[in-house]
PDB file with SEQRES, HELIX, SHEET and CRYST1 records, atoms N, CA, C and O in Angstrom:
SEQRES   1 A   83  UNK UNK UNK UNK UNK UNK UNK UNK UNK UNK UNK UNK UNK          
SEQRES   2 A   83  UNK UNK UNK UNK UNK UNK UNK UNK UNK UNK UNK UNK UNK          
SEQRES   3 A   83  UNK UNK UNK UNK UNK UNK UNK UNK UNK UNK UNK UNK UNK          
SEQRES   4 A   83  UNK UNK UNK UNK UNK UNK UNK UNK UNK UNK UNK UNK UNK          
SEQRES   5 A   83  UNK UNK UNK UNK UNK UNK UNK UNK UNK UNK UNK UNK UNK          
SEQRES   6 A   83  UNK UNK UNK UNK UNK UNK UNK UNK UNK UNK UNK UNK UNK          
SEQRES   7 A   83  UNK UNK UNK UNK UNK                                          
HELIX    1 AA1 UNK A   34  UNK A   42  1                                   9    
HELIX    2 AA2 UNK A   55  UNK A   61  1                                   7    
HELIX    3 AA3 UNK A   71  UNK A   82  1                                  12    
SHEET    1 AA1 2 UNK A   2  UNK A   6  0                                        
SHEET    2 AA1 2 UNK A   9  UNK A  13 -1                                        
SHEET    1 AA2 3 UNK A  27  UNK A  30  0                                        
SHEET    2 AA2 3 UNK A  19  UNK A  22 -1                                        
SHEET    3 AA2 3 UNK A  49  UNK A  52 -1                                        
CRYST1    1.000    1.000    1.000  90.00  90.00  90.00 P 1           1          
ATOM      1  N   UNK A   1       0.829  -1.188   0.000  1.00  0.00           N  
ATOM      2  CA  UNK A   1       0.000   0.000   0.000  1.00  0.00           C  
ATOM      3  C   UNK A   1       0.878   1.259   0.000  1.00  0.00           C  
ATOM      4  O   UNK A   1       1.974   1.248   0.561  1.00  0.00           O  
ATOM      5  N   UNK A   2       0.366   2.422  -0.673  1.00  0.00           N  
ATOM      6  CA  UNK A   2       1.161   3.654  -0.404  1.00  0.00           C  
ATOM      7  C   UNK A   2       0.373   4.734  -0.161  1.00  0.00           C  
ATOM      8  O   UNK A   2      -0.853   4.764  -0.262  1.00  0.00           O  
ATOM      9  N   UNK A   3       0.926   5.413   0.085  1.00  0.00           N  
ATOM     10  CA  UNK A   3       0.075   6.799   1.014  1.00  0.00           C  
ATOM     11  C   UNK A   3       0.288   8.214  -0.080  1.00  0.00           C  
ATOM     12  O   UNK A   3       1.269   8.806  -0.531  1.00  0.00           O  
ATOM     13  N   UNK A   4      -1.063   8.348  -0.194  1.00  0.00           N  
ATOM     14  CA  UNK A   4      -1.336   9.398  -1.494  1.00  0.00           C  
ATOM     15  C   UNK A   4      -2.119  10.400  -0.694  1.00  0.00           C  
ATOM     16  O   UNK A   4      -3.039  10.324   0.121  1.00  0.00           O  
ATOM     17  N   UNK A   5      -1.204  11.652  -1.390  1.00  0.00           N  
ATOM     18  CA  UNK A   5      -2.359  12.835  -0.433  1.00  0.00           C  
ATOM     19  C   UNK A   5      -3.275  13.438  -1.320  1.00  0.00           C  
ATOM     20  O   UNK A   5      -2.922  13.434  -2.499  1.00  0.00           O  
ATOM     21  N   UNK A   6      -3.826  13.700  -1.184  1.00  0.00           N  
ATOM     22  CA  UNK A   6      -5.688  14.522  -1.982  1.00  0.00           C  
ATOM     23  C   UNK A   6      -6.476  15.674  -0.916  1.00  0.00           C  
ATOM     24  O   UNK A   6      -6.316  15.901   0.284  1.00  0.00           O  
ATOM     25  N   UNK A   7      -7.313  16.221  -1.861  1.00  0.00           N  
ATOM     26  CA  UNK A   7      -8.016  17.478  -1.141  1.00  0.00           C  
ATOM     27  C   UNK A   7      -8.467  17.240   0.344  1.00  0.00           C  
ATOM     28  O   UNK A   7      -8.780  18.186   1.066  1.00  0.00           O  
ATOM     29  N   UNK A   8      -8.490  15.721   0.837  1.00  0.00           N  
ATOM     30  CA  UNK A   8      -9.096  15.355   1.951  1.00  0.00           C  
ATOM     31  C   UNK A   8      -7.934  15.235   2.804  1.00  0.00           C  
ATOM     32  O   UNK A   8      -8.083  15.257   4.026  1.00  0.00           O  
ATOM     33  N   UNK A   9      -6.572  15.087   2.179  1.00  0.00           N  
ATOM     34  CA  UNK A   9      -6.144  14.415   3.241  1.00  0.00           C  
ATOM     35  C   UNK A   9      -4.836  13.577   2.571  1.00  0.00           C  
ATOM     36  O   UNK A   9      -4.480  13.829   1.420  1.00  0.00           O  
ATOM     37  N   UNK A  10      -4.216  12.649   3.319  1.00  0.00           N  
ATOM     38  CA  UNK A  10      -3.291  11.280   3.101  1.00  0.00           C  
ATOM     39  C   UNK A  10      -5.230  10.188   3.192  1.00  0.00           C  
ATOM     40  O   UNK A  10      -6.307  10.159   3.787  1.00  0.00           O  
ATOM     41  N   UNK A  11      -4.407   9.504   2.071  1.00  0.00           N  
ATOM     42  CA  UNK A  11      -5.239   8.352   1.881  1.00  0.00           C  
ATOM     43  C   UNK A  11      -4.255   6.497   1.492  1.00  0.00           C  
ATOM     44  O   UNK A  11      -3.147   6.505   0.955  1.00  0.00           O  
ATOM     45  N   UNK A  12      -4.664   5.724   1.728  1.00  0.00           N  
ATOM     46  CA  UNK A  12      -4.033   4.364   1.076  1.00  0.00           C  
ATOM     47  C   UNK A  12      -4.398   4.377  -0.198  1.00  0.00           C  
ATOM     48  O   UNK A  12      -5.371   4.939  -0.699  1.00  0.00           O  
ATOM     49  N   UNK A  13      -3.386   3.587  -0.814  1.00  0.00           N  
ATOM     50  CA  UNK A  13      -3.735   3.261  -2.378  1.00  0.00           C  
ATOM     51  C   UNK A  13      -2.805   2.203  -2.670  1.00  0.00           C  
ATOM     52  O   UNK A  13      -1.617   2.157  -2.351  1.00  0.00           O  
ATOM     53  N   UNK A  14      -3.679   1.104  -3.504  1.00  0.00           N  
ATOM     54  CA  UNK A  14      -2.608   0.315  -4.044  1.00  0.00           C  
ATOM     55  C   UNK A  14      -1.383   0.541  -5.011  1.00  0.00           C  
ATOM     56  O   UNK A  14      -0.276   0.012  -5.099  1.00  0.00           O  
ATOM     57  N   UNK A  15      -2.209   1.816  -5.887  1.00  0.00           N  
ATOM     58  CA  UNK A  15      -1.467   1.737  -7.035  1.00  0.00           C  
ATOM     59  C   UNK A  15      -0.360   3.267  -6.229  1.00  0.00           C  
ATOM     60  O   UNK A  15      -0.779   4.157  -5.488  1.00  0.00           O  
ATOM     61  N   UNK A  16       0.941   3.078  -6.696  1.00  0.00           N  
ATOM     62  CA  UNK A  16       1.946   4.086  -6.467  1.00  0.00           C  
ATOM     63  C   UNK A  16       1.176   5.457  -7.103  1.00  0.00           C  
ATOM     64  O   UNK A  16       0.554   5.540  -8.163  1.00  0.00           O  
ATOM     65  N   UNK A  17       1.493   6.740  -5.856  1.00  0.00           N  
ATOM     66  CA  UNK A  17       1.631   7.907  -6.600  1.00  0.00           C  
ATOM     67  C   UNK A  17       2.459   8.252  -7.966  1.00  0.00           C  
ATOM     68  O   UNK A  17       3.619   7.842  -8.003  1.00  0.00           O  
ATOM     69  N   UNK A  18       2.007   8.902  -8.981  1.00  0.00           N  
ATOM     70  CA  UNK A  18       2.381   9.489 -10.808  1.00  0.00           C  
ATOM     71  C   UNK A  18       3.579  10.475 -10.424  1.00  0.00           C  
ATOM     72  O   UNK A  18       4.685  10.324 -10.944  1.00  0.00           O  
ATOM     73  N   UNK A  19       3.177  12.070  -8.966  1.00  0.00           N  
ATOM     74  CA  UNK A  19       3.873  12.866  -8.991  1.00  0.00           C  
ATOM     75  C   UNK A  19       3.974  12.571  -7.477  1.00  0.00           C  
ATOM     76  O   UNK A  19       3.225  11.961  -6.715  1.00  0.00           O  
ATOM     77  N   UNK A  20       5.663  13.485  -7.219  1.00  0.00           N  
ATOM     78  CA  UNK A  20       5.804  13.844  -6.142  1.00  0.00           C  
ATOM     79  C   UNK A  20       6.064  15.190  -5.562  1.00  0.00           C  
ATOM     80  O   UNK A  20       6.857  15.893  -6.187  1.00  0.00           O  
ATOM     81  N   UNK A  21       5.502  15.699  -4.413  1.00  0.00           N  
ATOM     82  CA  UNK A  21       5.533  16.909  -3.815  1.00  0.00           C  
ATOM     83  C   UNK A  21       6.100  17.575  -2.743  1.00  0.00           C  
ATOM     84  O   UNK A  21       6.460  16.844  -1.820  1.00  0.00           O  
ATOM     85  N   UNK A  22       6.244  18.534  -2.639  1.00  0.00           N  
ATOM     86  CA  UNK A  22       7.226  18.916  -1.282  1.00  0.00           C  
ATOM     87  C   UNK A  22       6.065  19.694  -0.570  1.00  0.00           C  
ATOM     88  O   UNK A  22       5.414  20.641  -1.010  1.00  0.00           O  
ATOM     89  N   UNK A  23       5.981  19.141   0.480  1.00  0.00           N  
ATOM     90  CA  UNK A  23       4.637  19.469   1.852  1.00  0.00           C  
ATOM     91  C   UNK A  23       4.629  21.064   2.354  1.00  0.00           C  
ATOM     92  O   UNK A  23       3.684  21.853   2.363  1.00  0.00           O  
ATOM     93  N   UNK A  24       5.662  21.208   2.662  1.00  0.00           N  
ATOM     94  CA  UNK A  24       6.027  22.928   2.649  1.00  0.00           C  
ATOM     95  C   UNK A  24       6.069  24.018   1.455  1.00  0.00           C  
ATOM     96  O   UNK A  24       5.677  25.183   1.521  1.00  0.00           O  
ATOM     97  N   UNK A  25       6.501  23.516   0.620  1.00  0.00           N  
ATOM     98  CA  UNK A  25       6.673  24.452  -0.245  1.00  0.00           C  
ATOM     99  C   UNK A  25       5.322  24.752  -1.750  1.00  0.00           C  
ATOM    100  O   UNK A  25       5.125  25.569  -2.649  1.00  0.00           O  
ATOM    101  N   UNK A  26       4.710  23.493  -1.206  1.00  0.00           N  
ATOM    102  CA  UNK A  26       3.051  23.365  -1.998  1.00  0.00           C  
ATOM    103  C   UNK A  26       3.731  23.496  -3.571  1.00  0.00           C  
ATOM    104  O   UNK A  26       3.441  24.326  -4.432  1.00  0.00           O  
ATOM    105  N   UNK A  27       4.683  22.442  -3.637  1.00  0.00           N  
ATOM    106  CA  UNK A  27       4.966  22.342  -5.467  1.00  0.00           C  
ATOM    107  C   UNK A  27       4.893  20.295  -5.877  1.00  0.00           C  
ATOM    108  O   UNK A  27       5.552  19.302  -5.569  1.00  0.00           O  
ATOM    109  N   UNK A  28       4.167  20.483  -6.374  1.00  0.00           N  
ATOM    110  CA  UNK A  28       4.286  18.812  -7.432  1.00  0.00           C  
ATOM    111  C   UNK A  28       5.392  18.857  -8.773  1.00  0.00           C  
ATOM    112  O   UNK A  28       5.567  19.873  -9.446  1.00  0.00           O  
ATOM    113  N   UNK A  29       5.826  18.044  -8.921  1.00  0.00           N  
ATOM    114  CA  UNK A  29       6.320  17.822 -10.206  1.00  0.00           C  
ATOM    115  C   UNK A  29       6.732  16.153 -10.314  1.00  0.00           C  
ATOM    116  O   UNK A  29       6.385  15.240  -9.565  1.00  0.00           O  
ATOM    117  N   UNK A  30       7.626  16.112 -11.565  1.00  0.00           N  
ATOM    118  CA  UNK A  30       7.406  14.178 -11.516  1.00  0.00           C  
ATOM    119  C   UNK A  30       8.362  14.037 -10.502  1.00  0.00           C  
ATOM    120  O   UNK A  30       8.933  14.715  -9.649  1.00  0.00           O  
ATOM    121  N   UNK A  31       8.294  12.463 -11.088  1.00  0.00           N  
ATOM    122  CA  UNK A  31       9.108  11.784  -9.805  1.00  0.00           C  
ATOM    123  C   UNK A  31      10.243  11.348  -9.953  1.00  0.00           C  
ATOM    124  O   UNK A  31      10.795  10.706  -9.059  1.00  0.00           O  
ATOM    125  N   UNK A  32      11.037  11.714 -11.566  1.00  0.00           N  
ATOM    126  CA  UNK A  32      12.190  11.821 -11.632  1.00  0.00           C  
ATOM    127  C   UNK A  32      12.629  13.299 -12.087  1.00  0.00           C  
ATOM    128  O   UNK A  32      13.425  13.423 -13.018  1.00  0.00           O  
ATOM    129  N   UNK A  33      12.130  14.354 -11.457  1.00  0.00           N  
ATOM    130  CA  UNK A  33      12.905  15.776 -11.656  1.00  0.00           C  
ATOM    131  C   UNK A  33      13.944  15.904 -10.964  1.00  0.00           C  
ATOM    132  O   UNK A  33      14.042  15.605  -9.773  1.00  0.00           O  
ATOM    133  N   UNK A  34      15.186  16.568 -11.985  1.00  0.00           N  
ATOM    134  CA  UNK A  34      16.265  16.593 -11.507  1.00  0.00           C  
ATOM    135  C   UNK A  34      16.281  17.488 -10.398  1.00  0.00           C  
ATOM    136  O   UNK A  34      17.174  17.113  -9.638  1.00  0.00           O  
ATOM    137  N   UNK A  35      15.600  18.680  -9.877  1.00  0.00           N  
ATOM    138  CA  UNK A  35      15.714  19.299  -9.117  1.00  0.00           C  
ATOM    139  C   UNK A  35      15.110  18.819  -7.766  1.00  0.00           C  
ATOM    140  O   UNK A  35      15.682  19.156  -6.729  1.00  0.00           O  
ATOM    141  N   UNK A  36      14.121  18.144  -7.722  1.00  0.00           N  
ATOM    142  CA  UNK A  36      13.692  17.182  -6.345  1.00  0.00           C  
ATOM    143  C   UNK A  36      14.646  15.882  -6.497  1.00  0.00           C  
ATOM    144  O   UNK A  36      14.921  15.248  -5.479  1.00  0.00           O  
ATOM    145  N   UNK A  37      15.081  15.535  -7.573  1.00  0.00           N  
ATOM    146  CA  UNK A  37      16.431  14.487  -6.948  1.00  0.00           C  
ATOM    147  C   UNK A  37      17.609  15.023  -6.648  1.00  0.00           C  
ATOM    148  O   UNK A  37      18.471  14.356  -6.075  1.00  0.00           O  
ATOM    149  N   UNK A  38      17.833  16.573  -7.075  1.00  0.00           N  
ATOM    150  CA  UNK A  38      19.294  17.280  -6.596  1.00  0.00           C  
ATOM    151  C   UNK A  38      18.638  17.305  -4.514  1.00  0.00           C  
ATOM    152  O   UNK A  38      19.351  16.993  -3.560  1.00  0.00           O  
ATOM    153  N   UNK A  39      17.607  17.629  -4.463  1.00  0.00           N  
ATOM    154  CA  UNK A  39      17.378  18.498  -3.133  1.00  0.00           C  
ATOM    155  C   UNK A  39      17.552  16.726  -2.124  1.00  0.00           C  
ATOM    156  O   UNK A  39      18.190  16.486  -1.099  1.00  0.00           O  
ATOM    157  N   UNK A  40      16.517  15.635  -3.151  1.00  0.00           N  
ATOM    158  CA  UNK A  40      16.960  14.346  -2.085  1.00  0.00           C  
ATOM    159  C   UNK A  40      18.048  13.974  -1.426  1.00  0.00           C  
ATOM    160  O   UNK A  40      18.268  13.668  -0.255  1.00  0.00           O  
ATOM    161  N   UNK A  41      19.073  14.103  -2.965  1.00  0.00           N  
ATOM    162  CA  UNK A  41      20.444  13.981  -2.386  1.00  0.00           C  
ATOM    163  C   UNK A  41      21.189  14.297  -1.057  1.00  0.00           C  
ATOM    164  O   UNK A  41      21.671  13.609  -0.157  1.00  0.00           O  
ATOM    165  N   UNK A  42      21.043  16.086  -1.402  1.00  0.00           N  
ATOM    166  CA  UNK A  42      20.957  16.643  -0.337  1.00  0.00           C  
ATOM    167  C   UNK A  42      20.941  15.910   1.129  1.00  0.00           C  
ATOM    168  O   UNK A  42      21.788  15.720   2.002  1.00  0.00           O  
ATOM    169  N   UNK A  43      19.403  15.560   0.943  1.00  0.00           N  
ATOM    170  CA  UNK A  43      19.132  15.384   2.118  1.00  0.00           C  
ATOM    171  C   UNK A  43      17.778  16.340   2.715  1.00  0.00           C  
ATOM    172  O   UNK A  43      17.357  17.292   2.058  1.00  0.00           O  
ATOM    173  N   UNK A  44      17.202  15.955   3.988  1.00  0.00           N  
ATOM    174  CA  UNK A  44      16.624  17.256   4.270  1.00  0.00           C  
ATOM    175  C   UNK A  44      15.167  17.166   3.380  1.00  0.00           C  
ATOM    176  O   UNK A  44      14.322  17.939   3.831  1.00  0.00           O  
ATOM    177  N   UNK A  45      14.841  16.591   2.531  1.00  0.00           N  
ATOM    178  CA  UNK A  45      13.819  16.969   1.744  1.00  0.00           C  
ATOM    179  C   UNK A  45      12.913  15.856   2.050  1.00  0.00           C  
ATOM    180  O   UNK A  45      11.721  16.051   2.291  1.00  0.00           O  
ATOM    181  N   UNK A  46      13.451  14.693   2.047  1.00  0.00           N  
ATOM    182  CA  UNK A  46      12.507  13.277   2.052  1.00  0.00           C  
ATOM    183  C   UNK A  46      11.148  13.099   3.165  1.00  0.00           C  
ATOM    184  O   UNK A  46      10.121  12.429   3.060  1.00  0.00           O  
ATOM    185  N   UNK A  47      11.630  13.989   4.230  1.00  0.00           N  
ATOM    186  CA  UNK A  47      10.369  14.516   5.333  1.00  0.00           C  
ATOM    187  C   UNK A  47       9.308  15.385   4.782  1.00  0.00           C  
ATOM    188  O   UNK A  47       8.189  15.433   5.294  1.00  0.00           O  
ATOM    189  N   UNK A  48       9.520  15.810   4.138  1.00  0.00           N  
ATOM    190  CA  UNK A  48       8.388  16.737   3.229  1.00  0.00           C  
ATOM    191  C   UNK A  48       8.121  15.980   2.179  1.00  0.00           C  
ATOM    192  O   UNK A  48       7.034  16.489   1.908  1.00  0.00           O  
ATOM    193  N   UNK A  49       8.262  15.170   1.386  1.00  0.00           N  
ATOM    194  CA  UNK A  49       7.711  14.491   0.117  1.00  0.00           C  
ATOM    195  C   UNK A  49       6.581  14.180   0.468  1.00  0.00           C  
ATOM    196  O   UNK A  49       6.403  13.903   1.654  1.00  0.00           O  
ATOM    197  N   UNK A  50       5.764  14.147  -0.225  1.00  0.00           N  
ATOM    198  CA  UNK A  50       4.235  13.689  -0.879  1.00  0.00           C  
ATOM    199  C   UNK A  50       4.081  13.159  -2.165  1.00  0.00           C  
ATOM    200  O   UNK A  50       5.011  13.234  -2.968  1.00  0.00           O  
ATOM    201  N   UNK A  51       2.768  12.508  -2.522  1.00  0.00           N  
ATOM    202  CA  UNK A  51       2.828  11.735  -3.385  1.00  0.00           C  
ATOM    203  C   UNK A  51       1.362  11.727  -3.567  1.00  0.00           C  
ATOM    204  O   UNK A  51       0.466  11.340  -2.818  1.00  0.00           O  
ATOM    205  N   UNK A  52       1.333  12.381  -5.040  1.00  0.00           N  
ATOM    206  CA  UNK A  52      -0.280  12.592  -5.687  1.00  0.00           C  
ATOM    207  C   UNK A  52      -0.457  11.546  -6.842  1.00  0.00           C  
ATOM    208  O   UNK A  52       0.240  11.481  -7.854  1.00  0.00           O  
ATOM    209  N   UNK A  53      -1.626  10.656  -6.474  1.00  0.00           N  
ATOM    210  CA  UNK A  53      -2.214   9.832  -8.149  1.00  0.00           C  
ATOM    211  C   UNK A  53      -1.795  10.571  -9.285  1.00  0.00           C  
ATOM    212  O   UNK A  53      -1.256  10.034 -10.252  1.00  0.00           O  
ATOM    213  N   UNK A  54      -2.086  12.109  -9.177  1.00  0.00           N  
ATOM    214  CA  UNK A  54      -2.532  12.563 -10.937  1.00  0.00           C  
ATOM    215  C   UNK A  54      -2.026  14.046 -10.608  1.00  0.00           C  
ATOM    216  O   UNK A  54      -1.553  14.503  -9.567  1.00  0.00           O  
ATOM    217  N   UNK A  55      -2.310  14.697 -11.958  1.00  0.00           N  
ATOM    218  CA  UNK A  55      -2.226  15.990 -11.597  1.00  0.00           C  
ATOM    219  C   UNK A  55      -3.354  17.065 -10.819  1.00  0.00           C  
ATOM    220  O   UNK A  55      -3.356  17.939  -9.953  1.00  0.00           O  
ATOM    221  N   UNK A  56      -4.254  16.398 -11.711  1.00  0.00           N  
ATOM    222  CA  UNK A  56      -5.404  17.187 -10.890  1.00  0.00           C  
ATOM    223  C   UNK A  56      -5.785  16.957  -9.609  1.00  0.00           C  
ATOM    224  O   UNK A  56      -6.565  17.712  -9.029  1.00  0.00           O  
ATOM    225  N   UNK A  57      -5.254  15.872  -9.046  1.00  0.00           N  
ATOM    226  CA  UNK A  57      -4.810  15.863  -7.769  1.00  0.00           C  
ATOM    227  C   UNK A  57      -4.498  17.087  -6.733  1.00  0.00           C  
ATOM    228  O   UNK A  57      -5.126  17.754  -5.910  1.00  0.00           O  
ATOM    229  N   UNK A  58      -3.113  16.993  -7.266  1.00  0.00           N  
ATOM    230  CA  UNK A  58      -2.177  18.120  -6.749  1.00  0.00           C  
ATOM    231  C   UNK A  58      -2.728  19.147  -6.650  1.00  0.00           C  
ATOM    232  O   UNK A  58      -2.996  19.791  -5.636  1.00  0.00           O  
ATOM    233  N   UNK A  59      -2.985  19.418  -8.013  1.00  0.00           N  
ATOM    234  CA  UNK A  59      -3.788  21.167  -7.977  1.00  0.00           C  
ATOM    235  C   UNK A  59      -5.037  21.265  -7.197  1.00  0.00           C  
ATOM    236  O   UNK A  59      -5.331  22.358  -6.711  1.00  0.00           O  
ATOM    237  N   UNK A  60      -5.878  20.146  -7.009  1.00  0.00           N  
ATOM    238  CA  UNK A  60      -6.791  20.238  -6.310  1.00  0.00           C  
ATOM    239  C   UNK A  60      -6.300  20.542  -4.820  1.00  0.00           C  
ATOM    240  O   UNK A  60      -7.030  21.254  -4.131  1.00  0.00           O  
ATOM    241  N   UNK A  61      -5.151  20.067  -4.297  1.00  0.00           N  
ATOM    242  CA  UNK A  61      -4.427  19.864  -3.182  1.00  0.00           C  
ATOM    243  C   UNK A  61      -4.256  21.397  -2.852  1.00  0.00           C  
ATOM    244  O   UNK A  61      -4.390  21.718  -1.672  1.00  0.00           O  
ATOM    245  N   UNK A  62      -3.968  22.386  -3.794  1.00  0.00           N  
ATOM    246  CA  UNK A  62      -2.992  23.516  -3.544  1.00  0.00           C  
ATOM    247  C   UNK A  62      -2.188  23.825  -3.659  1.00  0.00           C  
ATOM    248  O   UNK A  62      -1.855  24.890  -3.139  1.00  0.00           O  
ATOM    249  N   UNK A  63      -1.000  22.792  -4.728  1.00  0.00           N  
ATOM    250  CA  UNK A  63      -0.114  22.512  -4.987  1.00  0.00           C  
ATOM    251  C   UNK A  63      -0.162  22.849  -6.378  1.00  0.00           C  
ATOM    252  O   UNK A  63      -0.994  22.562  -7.238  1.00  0.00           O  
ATOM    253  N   UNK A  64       1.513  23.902  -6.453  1.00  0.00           N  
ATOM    254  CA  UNK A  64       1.417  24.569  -8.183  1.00  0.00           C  
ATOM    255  C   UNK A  64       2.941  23.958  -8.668  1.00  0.00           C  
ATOM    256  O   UNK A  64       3.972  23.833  -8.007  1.00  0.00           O  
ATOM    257  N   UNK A  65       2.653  23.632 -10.092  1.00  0.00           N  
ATOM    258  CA  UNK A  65       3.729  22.749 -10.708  1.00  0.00           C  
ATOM    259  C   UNK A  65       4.979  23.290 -10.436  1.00  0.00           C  
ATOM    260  O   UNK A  65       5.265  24.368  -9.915  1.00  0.00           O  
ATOM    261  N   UNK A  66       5.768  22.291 -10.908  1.00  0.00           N  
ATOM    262  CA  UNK A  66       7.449  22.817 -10.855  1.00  0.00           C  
ATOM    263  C   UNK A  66       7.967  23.267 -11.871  1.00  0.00           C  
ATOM    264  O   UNK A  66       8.040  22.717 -12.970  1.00  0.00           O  
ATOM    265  N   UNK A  67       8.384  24.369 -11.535  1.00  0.00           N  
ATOM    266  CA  UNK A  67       9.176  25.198 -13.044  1.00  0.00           C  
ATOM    267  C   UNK A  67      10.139  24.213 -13.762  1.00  0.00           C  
ATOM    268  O   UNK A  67      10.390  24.196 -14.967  1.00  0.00           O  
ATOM    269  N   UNK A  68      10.603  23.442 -12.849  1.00  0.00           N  
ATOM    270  CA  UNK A  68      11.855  22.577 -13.318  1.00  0.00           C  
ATOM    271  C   UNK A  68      11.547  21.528 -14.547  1.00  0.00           C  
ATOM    272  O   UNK A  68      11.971  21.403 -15.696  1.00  0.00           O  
ATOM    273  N   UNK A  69      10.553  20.807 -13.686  1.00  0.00           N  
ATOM    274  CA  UNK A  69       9.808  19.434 -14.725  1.00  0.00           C  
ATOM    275  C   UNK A  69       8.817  19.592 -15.390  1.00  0.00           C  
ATOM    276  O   UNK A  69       8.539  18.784 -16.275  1.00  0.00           O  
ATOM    277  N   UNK A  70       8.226  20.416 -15.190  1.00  0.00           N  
ATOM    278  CA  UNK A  70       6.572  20.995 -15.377  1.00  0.00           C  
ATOM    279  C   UNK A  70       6.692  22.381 -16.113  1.00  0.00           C  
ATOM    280  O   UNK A  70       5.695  23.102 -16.124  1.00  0.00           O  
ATOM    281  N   UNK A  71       7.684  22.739 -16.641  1.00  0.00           N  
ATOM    282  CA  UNK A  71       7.515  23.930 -17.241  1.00  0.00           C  
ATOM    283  C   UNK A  71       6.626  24.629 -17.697  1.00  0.00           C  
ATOM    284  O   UNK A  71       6.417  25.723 -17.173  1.00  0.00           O  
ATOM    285  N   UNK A  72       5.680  24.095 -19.050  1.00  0.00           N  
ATOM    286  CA  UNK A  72       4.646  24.643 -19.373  1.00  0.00           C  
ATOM    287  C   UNK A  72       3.582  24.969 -18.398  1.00  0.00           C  
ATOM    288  O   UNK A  72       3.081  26.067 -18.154  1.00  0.00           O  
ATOM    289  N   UNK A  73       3.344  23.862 -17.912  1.00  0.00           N  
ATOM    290  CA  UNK A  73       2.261  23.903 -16.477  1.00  0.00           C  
ATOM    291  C   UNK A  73       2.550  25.116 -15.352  1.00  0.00           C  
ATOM    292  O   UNK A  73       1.719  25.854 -14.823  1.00  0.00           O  
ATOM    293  N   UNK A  74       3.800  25.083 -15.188  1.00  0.00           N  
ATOM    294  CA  UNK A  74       4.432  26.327 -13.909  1.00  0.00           C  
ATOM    295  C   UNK A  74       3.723  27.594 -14.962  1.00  0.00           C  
ATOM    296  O   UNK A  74       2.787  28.318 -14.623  1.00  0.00           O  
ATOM    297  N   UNK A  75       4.383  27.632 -16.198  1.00  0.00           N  
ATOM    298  CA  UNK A  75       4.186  28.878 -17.056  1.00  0.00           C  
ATOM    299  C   UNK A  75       3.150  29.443 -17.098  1.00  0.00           C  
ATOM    300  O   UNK A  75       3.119  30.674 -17.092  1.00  0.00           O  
ATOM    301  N   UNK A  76       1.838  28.560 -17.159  1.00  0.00           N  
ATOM    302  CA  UNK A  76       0.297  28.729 -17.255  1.00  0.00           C  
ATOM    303  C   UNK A  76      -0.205  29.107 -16.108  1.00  0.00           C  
ATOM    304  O   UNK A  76      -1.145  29.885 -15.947  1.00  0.00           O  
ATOM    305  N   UNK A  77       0.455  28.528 -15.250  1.00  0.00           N  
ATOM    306  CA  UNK A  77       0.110  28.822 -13.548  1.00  0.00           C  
ATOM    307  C   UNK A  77       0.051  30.328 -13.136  1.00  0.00           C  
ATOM    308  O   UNK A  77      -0.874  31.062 -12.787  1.00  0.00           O  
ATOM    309  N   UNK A  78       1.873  30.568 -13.373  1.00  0.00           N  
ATOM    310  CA  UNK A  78       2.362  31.716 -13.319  1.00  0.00           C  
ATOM    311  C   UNK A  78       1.485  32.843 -13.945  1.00  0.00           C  
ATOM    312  O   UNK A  78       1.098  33.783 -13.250  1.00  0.00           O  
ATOM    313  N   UNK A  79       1.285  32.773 -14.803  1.00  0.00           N  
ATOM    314  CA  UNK A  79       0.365  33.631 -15.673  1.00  0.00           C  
ATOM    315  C   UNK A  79      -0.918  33.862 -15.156  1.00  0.00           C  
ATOM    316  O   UNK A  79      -1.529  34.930 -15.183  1.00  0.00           O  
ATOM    317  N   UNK A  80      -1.437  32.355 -14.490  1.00  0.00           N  
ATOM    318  CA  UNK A  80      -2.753  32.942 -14.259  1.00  0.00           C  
ATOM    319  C   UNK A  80      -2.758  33.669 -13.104  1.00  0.00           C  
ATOM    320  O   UNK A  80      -3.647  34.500 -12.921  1.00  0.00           O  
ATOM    321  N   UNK A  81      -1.509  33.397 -11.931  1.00  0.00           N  
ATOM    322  CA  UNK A  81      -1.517  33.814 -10.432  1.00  0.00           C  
ATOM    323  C   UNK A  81      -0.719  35.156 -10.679  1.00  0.00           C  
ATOM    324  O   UNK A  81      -0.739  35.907  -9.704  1.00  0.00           O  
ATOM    325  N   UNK A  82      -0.281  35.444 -11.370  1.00  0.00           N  
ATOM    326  CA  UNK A  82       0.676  36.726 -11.305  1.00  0.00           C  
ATOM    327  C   UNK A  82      -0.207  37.923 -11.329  1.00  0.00           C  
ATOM    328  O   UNK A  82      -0.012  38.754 -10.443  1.00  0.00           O  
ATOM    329  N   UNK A  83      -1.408  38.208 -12.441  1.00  0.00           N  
ATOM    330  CA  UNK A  83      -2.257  38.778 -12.706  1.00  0.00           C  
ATOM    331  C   UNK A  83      -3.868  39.136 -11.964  1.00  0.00           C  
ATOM    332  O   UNK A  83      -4.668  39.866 -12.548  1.00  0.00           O  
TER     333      UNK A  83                                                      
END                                                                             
């Protein structure tokens, strides 16, 4: 089982979370972006990860894409929140 978060909450799920997220900083992107695997490395980050089914997930969550992996998506975001 793995633990997927949604508008309600952490929930169980059989099937693995698509994206992963950082709990503080309210950003999703995939789950091989180089910039959430530079920060794992690190260290420090793996306490904050989350893990959404889908995208509309996330966004439902409150969570806005990653410029890094998600470019277009951050871009559209950006645009709509800047204004």
């Amino acid at each position: 089982m793995y633990t997927l978060l949604g508008p309600d909450g952490p929930y169980r799920s059989r099937t693995p979370g698509t994206l992963g997220g950082h709990r503080r900083l309210r950003i999703y992107g995939r789950l091989d972006c180089p910039a959430a695997l530079r920060a794992l490395a690190r260290g420090g980050y793996a306490s904050h990860r989350v893990f959404f089914a889908d995208e509309a997930t996330a966004i439902a969550t409150g969570y806005r894409p990653c410029a890094v992996c998600s470019r277009t998506a951050y871009r559209a975001w950006r645009a709509h929140h800047t204004n």
